[in-house]
PDB file of the backbone (N, CA, C, O) and the ligand in Angstrom, with CONECT records:
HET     ZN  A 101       1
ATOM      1  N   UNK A   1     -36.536 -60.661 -31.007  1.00  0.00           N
ATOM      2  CA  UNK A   1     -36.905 -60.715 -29.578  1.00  0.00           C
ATOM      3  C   UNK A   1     -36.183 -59.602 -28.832  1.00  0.00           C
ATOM      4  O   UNK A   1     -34.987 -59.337 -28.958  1.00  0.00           O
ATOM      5  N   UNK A   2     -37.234 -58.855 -27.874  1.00  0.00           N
ATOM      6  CA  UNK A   2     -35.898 -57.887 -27.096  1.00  0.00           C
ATOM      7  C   UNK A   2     -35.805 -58.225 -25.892  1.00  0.00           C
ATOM      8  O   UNK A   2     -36.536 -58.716 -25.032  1.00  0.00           O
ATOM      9  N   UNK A   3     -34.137 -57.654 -26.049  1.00  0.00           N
ATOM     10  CA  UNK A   3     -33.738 -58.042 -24.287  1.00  0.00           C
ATOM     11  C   UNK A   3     -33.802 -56.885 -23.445  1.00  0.00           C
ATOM     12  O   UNK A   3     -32.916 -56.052 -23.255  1.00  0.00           O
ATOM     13  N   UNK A   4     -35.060 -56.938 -22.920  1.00  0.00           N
ATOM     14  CA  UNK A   4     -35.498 -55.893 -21.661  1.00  0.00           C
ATOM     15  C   UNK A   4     -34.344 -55.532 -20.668  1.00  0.00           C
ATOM     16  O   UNK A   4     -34.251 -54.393 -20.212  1.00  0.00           O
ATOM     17  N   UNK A   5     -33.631 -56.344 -20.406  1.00  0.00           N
ATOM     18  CA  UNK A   5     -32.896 -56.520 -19.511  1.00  0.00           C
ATOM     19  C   UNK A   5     -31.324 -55.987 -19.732  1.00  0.00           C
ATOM     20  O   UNK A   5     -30.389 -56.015 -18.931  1.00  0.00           O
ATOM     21  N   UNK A   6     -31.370 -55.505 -21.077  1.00  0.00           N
ATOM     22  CA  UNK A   6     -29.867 -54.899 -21.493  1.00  0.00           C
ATOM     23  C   UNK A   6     -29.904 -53.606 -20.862  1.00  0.00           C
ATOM     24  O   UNK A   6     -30.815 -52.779 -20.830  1.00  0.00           O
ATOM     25  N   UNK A   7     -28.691 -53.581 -20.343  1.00  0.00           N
ATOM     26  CA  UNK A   7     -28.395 -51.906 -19.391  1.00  0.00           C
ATOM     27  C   UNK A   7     -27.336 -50.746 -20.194  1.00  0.00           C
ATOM     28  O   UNK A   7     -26.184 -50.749 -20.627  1.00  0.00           O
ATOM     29  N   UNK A   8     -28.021 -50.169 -20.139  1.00  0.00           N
ATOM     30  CA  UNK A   8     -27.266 -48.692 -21.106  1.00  0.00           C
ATOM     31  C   UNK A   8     -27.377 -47.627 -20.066  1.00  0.00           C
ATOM     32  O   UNK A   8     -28.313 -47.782 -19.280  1.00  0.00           O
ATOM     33  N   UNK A   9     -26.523 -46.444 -19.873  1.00  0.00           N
ATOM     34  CA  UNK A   9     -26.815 -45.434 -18.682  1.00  0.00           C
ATOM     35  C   UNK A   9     -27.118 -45.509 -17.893  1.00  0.00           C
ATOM     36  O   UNK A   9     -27.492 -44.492 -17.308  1.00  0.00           O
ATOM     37  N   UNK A  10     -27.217 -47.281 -17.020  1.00  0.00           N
ATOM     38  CA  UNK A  10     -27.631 -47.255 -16.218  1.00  0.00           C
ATOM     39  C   UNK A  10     -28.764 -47.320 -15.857  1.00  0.00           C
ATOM     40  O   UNK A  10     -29.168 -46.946 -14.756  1.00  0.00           O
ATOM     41  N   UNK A  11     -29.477 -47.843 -16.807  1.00  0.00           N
ATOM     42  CA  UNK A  11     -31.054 -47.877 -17.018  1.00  0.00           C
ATOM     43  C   UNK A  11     -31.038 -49.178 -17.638  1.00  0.00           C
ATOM     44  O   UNK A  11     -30.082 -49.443 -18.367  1.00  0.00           O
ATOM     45  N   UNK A  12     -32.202 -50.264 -17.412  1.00  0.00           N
ATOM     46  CA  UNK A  12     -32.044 -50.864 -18.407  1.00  0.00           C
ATOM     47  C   UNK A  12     -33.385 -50.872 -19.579  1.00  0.00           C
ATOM     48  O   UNK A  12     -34.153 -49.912 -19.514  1.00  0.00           O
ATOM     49  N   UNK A  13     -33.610 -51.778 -20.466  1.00  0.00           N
ATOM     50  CA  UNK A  13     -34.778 -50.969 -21.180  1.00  0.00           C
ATOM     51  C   UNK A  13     -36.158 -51.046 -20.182  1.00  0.00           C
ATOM     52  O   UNK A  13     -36.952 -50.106 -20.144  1.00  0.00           O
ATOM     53  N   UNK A  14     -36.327 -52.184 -19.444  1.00  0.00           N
ATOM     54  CA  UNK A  14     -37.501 -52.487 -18.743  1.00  0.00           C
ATOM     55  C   UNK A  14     -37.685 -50.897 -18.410  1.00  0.00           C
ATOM     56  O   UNK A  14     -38.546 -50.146 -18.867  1.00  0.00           O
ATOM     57  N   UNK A  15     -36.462 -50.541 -17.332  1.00  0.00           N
ATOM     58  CA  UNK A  15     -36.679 -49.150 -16.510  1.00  0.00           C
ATOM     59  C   UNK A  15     -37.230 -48.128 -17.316  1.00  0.00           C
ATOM     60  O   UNK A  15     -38.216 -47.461 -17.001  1.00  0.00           O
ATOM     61  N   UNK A  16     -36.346 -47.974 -18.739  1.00  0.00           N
ATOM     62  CA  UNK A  16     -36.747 -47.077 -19.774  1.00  0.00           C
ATOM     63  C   UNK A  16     -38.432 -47.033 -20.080  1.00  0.00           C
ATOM     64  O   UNK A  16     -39.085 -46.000 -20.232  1.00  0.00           O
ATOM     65  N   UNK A  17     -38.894 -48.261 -20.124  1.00  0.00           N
ATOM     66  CA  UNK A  17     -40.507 -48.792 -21.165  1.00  0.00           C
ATOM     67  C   UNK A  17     -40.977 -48.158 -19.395  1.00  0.00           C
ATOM     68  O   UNK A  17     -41.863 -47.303 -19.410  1.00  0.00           O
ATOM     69  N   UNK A  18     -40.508 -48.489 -18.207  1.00  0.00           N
ATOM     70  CA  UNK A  18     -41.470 -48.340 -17.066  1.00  0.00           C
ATOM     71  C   UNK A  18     -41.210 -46.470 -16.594  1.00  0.00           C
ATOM     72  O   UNK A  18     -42.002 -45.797 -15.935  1.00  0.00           O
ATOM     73  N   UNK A  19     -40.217 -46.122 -17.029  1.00  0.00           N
ATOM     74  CA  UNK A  19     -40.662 -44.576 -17.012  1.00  0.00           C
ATOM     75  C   UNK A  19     -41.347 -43.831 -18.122  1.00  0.00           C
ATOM     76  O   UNK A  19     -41.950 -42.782 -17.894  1.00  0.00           O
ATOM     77  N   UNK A  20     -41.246 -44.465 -19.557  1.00  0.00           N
ATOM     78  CA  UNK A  20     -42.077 -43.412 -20.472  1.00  0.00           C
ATOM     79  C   UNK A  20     -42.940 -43.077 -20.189  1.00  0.00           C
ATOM     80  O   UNK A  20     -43.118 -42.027 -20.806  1.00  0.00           O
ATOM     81  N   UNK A  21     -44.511 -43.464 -18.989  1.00  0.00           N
ATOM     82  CA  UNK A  21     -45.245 -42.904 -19.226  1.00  0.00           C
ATOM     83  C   UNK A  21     -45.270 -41.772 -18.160  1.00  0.00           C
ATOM     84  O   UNK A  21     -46.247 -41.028 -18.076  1.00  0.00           O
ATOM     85  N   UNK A  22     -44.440 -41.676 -17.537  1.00  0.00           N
ATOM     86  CA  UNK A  22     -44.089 -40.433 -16.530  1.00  0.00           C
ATOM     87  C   UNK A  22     -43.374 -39.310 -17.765  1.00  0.00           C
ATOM     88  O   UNK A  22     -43.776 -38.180 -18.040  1.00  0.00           O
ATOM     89  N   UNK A  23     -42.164 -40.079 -18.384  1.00  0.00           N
ATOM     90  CA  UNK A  23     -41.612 -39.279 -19.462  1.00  0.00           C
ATOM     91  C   UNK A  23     -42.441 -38.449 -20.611  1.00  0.00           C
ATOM     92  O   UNK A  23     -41.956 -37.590 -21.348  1.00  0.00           O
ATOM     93  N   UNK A  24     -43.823 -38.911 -20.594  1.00  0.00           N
ATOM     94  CA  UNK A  24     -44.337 -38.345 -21.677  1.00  0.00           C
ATOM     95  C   UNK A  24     -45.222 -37.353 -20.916  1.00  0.00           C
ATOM     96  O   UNK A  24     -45.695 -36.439 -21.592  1.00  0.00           O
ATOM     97  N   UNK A  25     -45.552 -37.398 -19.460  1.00  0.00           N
ATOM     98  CA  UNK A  25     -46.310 -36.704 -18.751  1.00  0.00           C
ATOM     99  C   UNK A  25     -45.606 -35.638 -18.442  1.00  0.00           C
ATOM    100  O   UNK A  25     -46.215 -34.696 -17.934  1.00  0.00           O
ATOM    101  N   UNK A  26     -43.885 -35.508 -18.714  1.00  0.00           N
ATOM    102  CA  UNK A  26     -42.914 -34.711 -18.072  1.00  0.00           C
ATOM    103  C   UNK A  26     -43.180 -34.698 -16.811  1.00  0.00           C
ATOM    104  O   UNK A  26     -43.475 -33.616 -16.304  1.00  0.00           O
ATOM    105  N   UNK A  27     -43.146 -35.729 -16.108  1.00  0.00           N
ATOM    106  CA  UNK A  27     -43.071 -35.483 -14.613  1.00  0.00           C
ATOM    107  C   UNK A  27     -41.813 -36.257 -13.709  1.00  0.00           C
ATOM    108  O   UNK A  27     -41.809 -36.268 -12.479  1.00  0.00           O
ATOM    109  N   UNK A  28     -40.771 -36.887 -14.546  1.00  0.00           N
ATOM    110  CA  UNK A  28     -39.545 -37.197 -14.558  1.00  0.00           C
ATOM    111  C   UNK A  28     -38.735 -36.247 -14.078  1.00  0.00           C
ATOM    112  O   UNK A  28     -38.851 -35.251 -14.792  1.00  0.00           O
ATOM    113  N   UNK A  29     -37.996 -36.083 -13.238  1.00  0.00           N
ATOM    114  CA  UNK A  29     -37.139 -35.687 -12.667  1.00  0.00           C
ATOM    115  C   UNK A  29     -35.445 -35.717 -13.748  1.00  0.00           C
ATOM    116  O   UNK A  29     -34.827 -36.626 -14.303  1.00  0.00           O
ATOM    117  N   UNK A  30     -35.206 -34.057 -13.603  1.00  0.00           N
ATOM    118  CA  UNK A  30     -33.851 -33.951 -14.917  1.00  0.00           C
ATOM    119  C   UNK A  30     -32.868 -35.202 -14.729  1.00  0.00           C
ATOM    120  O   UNK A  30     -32.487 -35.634 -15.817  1.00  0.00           O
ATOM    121  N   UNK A  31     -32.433 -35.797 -13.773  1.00  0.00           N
ATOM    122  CA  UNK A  31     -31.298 -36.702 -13.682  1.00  0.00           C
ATOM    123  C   UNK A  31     -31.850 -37.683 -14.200  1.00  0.00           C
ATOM    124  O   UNK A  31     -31.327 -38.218 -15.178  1.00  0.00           O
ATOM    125  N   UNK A  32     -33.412 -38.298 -13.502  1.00  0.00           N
ATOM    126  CA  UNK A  32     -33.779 -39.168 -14.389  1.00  0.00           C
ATOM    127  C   UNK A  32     -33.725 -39.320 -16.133  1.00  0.00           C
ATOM    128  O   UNK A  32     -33.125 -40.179 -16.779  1.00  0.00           O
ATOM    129  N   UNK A  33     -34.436 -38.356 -16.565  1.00  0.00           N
ATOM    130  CA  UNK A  33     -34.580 -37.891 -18.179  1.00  0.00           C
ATOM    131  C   UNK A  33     -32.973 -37.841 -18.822  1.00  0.00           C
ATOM    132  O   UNK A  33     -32.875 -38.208 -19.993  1.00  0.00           O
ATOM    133  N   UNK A  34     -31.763 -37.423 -18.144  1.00  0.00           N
ATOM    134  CA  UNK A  34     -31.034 -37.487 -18.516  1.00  0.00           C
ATOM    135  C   UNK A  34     -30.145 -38.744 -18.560  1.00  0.00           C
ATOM    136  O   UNK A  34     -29.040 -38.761 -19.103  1.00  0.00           O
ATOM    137  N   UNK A  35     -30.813 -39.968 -17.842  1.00  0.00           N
ATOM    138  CA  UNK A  35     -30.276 -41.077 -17.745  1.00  0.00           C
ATOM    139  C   UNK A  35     -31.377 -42.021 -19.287  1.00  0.00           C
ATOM    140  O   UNK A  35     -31.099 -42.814 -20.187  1.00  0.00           O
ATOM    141  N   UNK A  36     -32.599 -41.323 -18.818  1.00  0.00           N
ATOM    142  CA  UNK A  36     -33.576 -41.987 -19.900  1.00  0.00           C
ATOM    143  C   UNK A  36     -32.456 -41.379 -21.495  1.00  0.00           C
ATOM    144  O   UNK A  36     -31.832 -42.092 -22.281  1.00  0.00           O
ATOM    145  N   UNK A  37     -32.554 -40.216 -21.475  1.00  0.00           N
ATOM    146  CA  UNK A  37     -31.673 -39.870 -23.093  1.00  0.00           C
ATOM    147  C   UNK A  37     -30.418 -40.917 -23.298  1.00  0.00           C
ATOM    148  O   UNK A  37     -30.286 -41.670 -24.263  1.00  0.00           O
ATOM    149  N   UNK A  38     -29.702 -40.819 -22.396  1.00  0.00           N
ATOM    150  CA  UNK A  38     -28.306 -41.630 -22.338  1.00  0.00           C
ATOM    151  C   UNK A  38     -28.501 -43.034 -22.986  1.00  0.00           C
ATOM    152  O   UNK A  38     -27.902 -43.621 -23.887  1.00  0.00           O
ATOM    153  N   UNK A  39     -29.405 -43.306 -22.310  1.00  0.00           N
ATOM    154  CA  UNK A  39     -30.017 -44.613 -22.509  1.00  0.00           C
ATOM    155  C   UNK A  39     -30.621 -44.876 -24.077  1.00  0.00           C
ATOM    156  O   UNK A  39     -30.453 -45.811 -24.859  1.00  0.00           O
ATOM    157  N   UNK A  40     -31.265 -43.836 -24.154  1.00  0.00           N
ATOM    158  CA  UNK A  40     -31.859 -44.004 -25.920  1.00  0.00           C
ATOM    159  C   UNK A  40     -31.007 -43.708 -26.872  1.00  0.00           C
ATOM    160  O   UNK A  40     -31.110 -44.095 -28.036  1.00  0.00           O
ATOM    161  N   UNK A  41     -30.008 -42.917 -26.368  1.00  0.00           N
ATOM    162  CA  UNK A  41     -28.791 -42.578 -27.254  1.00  0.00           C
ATOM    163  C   UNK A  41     -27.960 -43.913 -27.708  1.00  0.00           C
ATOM    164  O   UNK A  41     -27.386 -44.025 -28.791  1.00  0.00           O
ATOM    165  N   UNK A  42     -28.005 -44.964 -26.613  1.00  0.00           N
ATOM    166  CA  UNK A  42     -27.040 -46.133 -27.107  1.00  0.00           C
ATOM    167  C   UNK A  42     -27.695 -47.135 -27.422  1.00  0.00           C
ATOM    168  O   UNK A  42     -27.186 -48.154 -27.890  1.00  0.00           O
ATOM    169  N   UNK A  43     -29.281 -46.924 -27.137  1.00  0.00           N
ATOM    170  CA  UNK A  43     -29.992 -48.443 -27.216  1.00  0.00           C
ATOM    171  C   UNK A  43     -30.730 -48.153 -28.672  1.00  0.00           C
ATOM    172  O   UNK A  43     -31.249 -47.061 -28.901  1.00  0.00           O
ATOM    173  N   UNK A  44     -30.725 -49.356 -29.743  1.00  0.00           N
ATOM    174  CA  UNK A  44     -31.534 -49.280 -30.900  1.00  0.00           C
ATOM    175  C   UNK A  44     -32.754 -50.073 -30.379  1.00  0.00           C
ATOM    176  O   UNK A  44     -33.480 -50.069 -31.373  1.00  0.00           O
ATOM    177  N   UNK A  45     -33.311 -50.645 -29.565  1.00  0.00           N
ATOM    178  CA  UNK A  45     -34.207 -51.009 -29.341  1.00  0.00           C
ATOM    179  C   UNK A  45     -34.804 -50.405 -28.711  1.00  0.00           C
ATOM    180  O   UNK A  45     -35.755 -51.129 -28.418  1.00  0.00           O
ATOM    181  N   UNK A  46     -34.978 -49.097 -28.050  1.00  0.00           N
ATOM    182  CA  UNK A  46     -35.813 -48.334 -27.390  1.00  0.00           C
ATOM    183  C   UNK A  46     -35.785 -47.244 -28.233  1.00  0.00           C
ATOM    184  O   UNK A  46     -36.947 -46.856 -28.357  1.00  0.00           O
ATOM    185  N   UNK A  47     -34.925 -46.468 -28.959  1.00  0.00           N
ATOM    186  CA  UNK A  47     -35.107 -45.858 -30.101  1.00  0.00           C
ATOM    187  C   UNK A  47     -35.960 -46.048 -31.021  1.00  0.00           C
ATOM    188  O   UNK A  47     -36.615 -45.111 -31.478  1.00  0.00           O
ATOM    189  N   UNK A  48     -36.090 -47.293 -31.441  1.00  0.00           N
ATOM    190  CA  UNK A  48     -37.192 -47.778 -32.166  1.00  0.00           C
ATOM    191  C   UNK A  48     -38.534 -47.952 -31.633  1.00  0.00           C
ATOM    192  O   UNK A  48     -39.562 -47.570 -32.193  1.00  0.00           O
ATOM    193  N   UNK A  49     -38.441 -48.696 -30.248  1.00  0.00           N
ATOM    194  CA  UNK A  49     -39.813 -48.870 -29.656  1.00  0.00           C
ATOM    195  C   UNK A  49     -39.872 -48.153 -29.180  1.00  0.00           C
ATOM    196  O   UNK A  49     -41.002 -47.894 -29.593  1.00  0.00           O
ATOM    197  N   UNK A  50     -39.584 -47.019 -28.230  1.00  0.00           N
ATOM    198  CA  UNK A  50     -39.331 -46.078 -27.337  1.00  0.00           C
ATOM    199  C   UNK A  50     -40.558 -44.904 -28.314  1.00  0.00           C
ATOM    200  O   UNK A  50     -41.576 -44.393 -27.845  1.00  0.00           O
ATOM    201  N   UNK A  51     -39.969 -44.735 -29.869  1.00  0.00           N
ATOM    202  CA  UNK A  51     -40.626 -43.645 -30.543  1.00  0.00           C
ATOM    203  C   UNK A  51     -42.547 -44.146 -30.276  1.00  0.00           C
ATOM    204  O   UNK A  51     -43.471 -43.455 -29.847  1.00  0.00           O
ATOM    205  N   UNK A  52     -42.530 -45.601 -30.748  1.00  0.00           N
ATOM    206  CA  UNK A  52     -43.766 -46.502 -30.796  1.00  0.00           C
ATOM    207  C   UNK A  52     -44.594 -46.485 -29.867  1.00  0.00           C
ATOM    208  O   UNK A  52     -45.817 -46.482 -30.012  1.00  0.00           O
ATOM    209  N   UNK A  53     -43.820 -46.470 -28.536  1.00  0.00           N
ATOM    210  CA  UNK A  53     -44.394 -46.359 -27.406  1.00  0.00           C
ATOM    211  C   UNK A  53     -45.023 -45.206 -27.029  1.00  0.00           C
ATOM    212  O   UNK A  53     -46.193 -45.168 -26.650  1.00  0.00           O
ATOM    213  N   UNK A  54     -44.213 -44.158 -27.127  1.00  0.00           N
ATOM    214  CA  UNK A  54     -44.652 -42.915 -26.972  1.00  0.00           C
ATOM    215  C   UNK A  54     -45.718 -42.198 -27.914  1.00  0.00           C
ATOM    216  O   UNK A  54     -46.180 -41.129 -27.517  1.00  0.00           O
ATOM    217  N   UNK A  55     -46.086 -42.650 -28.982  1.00  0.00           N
ATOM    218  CA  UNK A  55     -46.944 -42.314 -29.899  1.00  0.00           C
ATOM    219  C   UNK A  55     -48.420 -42.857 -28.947  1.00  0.00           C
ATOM    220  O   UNK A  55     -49.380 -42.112 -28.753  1.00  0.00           O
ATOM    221  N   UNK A  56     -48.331 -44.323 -28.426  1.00  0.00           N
ATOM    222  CA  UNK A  56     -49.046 -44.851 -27.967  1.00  0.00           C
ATOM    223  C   UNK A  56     -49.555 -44.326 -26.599  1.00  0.00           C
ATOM    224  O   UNK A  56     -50.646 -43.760 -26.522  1.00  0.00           O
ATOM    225  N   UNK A  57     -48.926 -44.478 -25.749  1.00  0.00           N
ATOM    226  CA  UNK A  57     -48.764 -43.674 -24.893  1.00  0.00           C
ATOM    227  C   UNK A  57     -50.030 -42.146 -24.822  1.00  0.00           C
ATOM    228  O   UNK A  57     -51.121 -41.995 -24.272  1.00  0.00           O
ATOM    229  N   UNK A  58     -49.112 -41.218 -25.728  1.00  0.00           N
ATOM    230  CA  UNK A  58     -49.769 -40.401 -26.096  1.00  0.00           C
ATOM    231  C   UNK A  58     -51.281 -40.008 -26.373  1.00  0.00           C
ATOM    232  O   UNK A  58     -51.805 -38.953 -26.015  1.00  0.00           O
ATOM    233  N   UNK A  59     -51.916 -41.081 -27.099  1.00  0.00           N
ATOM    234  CA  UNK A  59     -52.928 -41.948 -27.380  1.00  0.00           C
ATOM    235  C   UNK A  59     -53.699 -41.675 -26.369  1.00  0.00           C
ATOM    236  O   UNK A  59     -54.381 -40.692 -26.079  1.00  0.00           O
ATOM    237  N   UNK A  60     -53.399 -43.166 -25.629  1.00  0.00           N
ATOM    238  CA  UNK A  60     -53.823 -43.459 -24.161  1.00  0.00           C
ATOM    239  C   UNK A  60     -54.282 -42.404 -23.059  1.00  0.00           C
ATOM    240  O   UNK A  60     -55.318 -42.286 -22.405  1.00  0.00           O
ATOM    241  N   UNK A  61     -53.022 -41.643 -23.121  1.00  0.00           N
ATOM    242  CA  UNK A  61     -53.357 -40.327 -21.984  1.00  0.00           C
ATOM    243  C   UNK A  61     -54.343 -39.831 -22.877  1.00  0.00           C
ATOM    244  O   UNK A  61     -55.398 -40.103 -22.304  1.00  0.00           O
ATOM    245  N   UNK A  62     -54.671 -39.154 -24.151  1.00  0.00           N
ATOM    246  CA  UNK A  62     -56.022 -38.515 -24.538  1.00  0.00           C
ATOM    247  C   UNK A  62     -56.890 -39.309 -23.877  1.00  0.00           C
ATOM    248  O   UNK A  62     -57.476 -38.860 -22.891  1.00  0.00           O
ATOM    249  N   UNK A  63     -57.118 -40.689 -24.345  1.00  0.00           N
ATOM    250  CA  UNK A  63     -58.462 -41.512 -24.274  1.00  0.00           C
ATOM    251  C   UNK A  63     -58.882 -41.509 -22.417  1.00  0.00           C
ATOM    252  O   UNK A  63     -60.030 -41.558 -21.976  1.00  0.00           O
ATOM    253  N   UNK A  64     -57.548 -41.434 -21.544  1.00  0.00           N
ATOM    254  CA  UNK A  64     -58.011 -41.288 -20.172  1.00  0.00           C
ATOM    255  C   UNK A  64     -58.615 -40.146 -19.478  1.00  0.00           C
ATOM    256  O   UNK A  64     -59.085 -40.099 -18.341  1.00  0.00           O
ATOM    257  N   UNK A  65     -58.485 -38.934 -20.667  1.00  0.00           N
ATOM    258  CA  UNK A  65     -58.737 -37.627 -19.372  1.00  0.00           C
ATOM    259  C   UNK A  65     -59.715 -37.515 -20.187  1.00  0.00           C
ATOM    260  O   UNK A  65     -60.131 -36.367 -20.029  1.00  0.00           O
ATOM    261  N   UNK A  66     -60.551 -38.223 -21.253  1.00  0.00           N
ATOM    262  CA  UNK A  66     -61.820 -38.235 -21.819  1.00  0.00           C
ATOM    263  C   UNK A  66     -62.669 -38.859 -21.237  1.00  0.00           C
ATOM    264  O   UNK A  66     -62.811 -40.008 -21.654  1.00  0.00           O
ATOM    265  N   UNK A  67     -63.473 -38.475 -20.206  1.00  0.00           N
ATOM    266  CA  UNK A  67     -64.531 -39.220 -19.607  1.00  0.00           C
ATOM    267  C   UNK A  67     -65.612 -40.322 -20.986  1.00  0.00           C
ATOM    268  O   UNK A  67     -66.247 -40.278 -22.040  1.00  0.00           O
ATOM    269  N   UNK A  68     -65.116 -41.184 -19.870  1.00  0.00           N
ATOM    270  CA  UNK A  68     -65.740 -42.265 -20.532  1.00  0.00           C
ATOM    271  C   UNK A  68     -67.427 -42.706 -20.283  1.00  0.00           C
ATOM    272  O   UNK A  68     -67.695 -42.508 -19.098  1.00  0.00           O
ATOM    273  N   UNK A  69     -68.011 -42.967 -20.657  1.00  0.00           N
ATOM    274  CA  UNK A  69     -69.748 -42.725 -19.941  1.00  0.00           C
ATOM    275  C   UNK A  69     -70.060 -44.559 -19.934  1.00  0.00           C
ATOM    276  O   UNK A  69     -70.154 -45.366 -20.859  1.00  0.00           O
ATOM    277  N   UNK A  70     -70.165 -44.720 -18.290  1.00  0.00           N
ATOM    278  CA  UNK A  70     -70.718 -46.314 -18.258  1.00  0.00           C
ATOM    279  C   UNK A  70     -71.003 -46.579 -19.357  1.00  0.00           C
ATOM    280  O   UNK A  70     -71.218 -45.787 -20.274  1.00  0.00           O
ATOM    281  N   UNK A  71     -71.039 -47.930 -19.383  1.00  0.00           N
ATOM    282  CA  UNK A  71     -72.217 -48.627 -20.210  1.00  0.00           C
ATOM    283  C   UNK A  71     -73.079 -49.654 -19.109  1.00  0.00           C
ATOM    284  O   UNK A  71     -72.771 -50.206 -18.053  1.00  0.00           O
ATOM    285  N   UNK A  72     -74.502 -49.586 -20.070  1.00  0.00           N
ATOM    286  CA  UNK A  72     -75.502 -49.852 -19.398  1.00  0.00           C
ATOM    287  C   UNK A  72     -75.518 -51.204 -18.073  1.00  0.00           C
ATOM    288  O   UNK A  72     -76.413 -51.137 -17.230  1.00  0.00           O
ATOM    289  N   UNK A  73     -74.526 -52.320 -17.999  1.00  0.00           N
ATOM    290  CA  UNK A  73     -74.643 -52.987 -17.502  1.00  0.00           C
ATOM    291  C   UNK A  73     -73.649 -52.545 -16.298  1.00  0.00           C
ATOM    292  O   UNK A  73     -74.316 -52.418 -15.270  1.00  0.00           O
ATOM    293  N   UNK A  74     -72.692 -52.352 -16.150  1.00  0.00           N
ATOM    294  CA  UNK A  74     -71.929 -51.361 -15.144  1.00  0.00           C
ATOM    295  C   UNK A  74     -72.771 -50.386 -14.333  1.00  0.00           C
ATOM    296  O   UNK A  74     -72.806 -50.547 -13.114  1.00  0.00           O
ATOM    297  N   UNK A  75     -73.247 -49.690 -14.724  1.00  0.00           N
ATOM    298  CA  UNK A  75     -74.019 -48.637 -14.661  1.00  0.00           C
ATOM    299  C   UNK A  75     -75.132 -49.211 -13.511  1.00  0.00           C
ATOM    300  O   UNK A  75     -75.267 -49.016 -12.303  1.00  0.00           O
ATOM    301  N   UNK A  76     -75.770 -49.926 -14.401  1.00  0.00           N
ATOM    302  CA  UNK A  76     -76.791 -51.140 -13.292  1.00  0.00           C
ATOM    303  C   UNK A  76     -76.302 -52.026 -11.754  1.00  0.00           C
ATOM    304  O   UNK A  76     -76.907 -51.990 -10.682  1.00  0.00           O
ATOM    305  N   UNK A  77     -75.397 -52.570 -11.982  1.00  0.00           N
ATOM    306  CA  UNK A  77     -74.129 -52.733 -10.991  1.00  0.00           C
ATOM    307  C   UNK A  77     -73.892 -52.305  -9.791  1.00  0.00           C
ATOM    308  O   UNK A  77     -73.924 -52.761  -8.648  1.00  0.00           O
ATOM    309  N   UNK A  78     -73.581 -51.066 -10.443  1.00  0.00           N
ATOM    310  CA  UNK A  78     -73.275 -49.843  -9.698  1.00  0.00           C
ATOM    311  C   UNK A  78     -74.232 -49.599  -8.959  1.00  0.00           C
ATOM    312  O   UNK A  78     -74.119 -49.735  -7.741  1.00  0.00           O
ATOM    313  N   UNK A  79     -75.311 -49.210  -9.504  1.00  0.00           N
ATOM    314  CA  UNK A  79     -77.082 -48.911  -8.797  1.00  0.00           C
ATOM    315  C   UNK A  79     -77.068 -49.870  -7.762  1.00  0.00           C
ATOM    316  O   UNK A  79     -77.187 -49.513  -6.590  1.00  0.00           O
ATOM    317  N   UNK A  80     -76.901 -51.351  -8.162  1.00  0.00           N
ATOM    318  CA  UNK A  80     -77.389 -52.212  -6.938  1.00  0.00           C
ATOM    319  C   UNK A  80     -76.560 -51.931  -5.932  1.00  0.00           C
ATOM    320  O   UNK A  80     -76.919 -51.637  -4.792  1.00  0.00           O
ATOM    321  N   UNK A  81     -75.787 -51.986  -6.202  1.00  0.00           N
ATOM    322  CA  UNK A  81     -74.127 -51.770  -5.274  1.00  0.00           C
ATOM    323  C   UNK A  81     -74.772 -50.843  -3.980  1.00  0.00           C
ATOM    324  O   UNK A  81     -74.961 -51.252  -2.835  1.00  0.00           O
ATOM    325  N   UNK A  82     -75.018 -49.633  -4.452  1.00  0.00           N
ATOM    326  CA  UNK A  82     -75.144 -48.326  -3.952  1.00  0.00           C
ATOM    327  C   UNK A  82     -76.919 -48.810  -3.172  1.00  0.00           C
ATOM    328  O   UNK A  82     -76.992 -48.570  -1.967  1.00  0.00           O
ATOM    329  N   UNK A  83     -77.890 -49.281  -3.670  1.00  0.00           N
ATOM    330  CA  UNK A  83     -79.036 -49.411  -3.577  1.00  0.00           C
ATOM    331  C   UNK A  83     -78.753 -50.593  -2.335  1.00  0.00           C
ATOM    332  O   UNK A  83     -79.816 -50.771  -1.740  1.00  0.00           O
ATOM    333  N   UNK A  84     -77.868 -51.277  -1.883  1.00  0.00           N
ATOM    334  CA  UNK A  84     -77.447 -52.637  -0.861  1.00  0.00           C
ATOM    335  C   UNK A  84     -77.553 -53.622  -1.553  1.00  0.00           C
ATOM    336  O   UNK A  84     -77.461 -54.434  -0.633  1.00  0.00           O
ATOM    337  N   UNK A  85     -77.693 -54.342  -2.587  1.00  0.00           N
ATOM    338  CA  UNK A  85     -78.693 -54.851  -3.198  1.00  0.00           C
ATOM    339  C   UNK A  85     -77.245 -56.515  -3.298  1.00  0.00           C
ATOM    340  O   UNK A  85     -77.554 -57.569  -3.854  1.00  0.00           O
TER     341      UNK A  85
HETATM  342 ZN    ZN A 101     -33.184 -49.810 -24.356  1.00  0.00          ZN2+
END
């Protein structure tokens, strides 16, 4: 079980799991990132999940800046939406 809630650098992991996906975007600010390292440096549980996450992560951001194309019932939805309907 992990404890989200353990604090290393001043971070605790929650903070850590709730900045990676800024961290993987590099849009983290150096003091931040340098509190995020500090933090992975002493924690084995974000070291471990931290790598997991970020693989995932990674993932994710491809699959989002890939336009996705409705599907047909959305799509229809949408029409009425727009149509007053
Ligand atoms: Zn941690």
């Amino acid at each position: 079980m992990l404890d989200l809630d353990r604090e290393i650098g001043g971070l605790t992991c929650r903070d850590v799991l709730a900045h990676l996906s800024d961290y993987v975007d590099g849009e983290l600010d150096s003091a931040t990132i340098a509190r995020v390292h500090e933090h992975l440096r002493g924690c084995d549980q974000c070291t471990r999940f931290g790598g997991q996450f970020g693989a995932v992560l990674s993932e994710l951001r491809a699959r989002l800046t890939t336009p996705v194309p409705l599907d047909a019932a959305r799509a229809q939805r949408l029409r009425d939406r727009l149509a007053g309907a």
